[in-house]
C-alpha positions in Angstrom: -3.6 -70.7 -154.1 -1.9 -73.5 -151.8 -2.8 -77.0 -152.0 -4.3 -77.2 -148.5 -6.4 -73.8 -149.3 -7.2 -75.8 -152.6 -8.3 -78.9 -151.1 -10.5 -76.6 -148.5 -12.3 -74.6 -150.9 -13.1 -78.3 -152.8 -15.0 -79.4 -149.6 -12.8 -83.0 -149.4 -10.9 -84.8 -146.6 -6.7 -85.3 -147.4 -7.8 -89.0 -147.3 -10.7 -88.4 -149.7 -7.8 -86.6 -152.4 -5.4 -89.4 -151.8 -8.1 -91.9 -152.8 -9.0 -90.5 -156.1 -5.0 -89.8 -156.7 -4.3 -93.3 -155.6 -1.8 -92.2 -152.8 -1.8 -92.8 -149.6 -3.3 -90.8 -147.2 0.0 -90.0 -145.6 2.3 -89.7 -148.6 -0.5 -86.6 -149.8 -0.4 -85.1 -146.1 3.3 -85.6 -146.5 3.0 -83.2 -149.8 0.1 -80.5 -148.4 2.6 -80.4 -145.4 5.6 -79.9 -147.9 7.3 -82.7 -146.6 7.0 -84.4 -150.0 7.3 -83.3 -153.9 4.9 -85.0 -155.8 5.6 -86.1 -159.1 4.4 -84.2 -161.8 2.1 -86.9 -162.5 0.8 -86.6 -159.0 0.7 -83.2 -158.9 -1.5 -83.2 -161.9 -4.1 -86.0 -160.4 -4.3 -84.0 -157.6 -4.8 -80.8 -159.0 -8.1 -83.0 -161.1 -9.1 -84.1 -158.2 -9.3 -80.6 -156.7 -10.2 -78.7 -159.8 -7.7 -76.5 -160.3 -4.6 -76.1 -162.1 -0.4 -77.4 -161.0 0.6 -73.7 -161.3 -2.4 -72.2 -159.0 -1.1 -74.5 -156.3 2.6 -75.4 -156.9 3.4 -72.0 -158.4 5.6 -70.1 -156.6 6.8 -67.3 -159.5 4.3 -64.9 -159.9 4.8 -61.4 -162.3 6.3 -59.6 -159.3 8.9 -62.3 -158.9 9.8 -63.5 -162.0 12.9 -60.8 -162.5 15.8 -60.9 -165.3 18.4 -62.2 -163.3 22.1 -61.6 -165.7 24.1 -63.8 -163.3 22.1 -66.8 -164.2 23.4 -66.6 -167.7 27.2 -66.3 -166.2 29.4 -68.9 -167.8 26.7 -69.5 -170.4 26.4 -66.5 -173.1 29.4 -66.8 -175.8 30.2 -64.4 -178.0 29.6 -66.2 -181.5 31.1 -63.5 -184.4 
């Protein structure tokens, strides 16, 4: 779930969310528009204020996508004998 599809679904206005975050209306549009990152402090207000969870709506691994990747390691596994 997306933030704006979140926000939808919760039946309020971006200006209503930034209100109970204590944003402004602009700086939230700024962030459903991914213009912005909140911080995780505001992600979590607004995720409260939406009734849902940071990871349904900032997520962006899911199962599928999370995949062993070996060259992310490269240059930090040592062999320790």
């Amino acid at each position: 779930m997306k933030l704006r599809a979140a926000r939808e679904q919760s039946g309020k206005t971006q200006a209503q969310v930034a209100k109970e975050v204590g944003i402004s209306a602009a700086q939230y549009q700024n962030i459903e528009y991914d213009k912005s990152t909140p911080s995780v402090r505001t992600a979590i207000r607004i995720t409260r204020a939406l009734n849902t969870t940071v990871e349904e709506v900032f997520g962006t691994a899911t199962p599928q996508t999370q995949r062993f990747n070996p060259r992310a390691l490269e240059g930090r596994v040592t062999n320790r004998e």
